[in-house]
PyMOL Python script that loads the backbone (N, CA, C, O; Angstrom):
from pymol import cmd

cmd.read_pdbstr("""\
ATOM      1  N   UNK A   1      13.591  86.237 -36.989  1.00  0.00           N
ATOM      2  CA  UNK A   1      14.318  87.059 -36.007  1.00  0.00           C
ATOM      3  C   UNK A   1      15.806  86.660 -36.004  1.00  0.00           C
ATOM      4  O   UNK A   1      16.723  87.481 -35.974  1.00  0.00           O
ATOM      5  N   UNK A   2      15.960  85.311 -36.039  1.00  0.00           N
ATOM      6  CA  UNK A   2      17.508  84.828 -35.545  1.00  0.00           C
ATOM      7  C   UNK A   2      18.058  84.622 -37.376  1.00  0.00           C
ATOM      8  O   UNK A   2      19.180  84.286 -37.754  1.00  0.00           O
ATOM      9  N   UNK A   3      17.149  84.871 -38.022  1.00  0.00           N
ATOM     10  CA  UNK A   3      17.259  84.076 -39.519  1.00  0.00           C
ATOM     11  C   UNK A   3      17.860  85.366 -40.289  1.00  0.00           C
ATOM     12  O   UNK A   3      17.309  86.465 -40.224  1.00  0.00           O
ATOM     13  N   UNK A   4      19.027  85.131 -41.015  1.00  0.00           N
ATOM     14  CA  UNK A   4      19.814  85.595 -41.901  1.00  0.00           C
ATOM     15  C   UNK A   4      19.144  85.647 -43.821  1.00  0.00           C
ATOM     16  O   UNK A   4      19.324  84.533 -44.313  1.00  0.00           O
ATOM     17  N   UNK A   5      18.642  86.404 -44.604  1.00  0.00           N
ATOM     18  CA  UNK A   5      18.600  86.496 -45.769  1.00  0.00           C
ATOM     19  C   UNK A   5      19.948  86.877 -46.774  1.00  0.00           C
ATOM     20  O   UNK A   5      20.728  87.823 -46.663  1.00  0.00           O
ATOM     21  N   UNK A   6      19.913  85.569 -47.988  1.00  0.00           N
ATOM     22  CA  UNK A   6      21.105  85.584 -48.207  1.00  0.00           C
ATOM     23  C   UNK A   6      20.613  86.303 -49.843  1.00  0.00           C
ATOM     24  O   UNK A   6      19.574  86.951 -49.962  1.00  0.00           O
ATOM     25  N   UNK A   7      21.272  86.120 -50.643  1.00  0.00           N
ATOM     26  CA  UNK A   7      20.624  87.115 -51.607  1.00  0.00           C
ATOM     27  C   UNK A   7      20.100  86.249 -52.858  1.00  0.00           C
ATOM     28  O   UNK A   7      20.124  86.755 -53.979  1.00  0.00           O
ATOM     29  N   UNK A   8      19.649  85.000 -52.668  1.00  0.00           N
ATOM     30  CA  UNK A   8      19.153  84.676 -53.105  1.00  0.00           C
ATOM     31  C   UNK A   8      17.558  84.210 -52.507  1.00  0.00           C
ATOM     32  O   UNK A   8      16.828  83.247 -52.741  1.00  0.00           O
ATOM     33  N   UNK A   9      17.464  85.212 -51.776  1.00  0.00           N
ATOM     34  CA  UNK A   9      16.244  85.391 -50.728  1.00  0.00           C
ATOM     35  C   UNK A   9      15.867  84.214 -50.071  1.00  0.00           C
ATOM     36  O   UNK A   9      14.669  83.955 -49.954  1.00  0.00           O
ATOM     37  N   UNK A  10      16.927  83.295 -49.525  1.00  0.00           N
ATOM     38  CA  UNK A  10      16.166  81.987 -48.886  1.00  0.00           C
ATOM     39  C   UNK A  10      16.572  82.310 -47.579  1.00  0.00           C
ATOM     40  O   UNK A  10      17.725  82.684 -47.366  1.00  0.00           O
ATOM     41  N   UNK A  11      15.520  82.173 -46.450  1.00  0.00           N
ATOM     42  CA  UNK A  11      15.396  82.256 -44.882  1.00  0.00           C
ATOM     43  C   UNK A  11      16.870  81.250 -44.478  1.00  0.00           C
ATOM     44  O   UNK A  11      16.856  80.047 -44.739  1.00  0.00           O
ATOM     45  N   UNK A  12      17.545  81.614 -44.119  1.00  0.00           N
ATOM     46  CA  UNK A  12      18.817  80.345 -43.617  1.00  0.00           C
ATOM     47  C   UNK A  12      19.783  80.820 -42.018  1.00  0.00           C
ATOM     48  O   UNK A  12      20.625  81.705 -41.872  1.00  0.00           O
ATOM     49  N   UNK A  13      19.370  80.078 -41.269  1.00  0.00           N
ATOM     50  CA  UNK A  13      19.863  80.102 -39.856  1.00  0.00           C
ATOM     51  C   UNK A  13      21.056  80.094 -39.525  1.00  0.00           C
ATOM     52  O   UNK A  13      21.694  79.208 -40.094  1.00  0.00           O
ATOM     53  N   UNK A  14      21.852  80.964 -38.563  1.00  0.00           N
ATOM     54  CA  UNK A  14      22.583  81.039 -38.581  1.00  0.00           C
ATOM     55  C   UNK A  14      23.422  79.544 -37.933  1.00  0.00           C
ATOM     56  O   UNK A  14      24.618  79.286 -38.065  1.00  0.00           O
ATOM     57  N   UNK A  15      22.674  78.948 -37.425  1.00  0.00           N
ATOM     58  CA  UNK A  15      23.371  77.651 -36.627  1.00  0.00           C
ATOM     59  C   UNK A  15      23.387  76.573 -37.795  1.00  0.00           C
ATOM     60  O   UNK A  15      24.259  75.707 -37.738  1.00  0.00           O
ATOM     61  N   UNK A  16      22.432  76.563 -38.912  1.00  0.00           N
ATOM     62  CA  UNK A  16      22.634  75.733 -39.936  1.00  0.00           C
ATOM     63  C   UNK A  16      24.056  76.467 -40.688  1.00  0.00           C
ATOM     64  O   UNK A  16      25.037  75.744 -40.862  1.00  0.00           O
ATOM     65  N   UNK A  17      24.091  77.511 -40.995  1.00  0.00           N
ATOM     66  CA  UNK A  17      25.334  78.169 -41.572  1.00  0.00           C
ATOM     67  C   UNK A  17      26.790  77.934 -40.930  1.00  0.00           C
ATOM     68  O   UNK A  17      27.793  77.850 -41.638  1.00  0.00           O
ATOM     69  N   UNK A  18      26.811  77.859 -39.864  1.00  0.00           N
ATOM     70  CA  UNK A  18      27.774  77.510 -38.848  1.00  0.00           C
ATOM     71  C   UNK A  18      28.183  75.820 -38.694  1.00  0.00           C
ATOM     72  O   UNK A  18      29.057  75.440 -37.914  1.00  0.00           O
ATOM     73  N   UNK A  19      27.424  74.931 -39.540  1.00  0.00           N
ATOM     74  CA  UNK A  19      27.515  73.551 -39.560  1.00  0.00           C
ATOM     75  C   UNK A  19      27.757  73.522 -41.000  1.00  0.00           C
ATOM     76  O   UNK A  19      28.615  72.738 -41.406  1.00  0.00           O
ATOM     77  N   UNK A  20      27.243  74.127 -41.684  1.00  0.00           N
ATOM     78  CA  UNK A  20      27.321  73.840 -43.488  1.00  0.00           C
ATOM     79  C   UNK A  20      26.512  72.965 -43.560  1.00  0.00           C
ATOM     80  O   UNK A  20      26.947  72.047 -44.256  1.00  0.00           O
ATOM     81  N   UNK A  21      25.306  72.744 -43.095  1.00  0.00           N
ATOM     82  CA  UNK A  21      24.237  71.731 -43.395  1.00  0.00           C
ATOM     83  C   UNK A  21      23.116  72.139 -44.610  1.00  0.00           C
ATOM     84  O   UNK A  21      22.101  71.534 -44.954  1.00  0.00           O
ATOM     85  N   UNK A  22      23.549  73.073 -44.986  1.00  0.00           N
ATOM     86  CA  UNK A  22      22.811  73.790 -46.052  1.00  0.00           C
ATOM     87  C   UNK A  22      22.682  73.397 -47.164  1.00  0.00           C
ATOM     88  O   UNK A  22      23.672  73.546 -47.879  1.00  0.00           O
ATOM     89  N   UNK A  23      21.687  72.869 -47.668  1.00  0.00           N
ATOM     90  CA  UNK A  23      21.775  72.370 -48.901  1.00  0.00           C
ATOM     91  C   UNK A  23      20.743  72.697 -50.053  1.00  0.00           C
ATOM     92  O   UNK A  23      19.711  72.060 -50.264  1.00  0.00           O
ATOM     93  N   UNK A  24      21.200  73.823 -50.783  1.00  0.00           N
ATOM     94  CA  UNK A  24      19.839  74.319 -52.054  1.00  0.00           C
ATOM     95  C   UNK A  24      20.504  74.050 -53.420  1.00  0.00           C
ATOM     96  O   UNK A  24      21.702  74.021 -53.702  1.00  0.00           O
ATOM     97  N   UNK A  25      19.479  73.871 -54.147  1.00  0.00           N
ATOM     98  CA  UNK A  25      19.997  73.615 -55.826  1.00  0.00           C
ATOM     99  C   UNK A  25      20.629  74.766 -55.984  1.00  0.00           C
ATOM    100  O   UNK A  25      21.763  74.583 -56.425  1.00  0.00           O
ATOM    101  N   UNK A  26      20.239  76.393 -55.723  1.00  0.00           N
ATOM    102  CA  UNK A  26      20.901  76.924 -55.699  1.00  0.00           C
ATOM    103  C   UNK A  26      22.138  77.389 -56.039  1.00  0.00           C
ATOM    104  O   UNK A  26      22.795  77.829 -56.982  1.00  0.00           O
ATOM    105  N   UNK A  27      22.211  76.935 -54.149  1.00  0.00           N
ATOM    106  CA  UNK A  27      24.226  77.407 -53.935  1.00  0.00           C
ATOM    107  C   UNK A  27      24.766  76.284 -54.489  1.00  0.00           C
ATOM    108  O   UNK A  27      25.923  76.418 -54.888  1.00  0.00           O
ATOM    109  N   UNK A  28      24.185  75.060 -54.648  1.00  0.00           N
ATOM    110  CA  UNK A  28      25.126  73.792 -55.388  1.00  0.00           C
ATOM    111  C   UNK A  28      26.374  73.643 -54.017  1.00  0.00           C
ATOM    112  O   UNK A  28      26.378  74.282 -52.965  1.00  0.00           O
ATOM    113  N   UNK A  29      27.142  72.823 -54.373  1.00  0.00           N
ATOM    114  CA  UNK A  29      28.827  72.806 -53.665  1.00  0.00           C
ATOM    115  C   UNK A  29      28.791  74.166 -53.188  1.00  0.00           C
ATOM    116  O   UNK A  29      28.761  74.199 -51.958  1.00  0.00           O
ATOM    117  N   UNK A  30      28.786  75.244 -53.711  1.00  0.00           N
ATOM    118  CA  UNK A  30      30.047  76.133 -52.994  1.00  0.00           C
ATOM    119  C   UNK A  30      28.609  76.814 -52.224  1.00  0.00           C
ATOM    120  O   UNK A  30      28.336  77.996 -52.435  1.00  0.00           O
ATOM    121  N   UNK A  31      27.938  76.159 -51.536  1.00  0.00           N
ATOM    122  CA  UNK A  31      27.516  76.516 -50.434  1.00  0.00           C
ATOM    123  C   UNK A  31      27.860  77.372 -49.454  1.00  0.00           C
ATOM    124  O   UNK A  31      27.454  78.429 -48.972  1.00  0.00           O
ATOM    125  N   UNK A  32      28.770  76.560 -49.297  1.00  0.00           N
ATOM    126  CA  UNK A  32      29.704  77.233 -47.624  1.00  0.00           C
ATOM    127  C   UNK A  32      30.416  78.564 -48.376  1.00  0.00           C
ATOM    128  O   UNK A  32      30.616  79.191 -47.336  1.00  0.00           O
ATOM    129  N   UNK A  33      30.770  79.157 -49.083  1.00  0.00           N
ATOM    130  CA  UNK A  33      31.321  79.952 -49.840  1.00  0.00           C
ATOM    131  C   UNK A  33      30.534  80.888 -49.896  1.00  0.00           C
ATOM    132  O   UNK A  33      30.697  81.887 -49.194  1.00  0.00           O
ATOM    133  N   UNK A  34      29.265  80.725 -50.952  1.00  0.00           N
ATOM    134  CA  UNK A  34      28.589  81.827 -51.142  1.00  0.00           C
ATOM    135  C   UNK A  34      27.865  82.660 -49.316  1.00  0.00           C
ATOM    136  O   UNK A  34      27.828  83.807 -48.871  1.00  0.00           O
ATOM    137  N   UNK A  35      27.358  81.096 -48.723  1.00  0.00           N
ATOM    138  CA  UNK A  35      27.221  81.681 -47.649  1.00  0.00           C
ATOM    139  C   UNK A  35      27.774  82.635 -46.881  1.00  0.00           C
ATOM    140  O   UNK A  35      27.279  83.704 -46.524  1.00  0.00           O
ATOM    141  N   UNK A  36      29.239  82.004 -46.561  1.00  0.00           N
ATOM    142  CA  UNK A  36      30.583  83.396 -45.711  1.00  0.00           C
ATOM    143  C   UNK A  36      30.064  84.477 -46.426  1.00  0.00           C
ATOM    144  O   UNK A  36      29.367  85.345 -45.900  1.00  0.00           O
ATOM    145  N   UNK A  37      30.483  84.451 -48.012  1.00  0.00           N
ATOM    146  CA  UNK A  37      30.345  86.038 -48.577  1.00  0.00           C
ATOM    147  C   UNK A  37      29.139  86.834 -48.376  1.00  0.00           C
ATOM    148  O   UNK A  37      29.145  88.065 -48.359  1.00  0.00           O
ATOM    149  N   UNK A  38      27.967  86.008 -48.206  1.00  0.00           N
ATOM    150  CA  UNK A  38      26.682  86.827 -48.381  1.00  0.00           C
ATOM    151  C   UNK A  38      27.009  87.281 -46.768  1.00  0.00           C
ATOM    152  O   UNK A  38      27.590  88.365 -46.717  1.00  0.00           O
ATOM    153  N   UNK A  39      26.818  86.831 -45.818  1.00  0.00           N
ATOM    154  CA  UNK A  39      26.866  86.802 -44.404  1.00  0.00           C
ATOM    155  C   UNK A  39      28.083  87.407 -43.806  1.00  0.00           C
ATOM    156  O   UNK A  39      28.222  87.432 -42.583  1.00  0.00           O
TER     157      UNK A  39
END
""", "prot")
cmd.dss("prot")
cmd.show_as("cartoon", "prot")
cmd.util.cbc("prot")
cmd.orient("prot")
């Protein structure tokens, strides 16, 4: 409900997004980056 899909289809909260506590092999570093853009 409160949870944001980013386009690499992982469930990620908006209060974790808002801290940059996010951490997937993924996004690697530019975490906080891809996040803003997807969001």
């Amino acid at each position: 409900m409160d949870n944001r899909q980013n386009r690499q289809g992982l469930l990620v909260s908006p209060r974790l997004v808002q801290k940059g506590e996010i951490r997937t092999p993924g996004l690697k570093r530019s975490s906080r980056l891809d996040l803003q853009k997807c969001c």
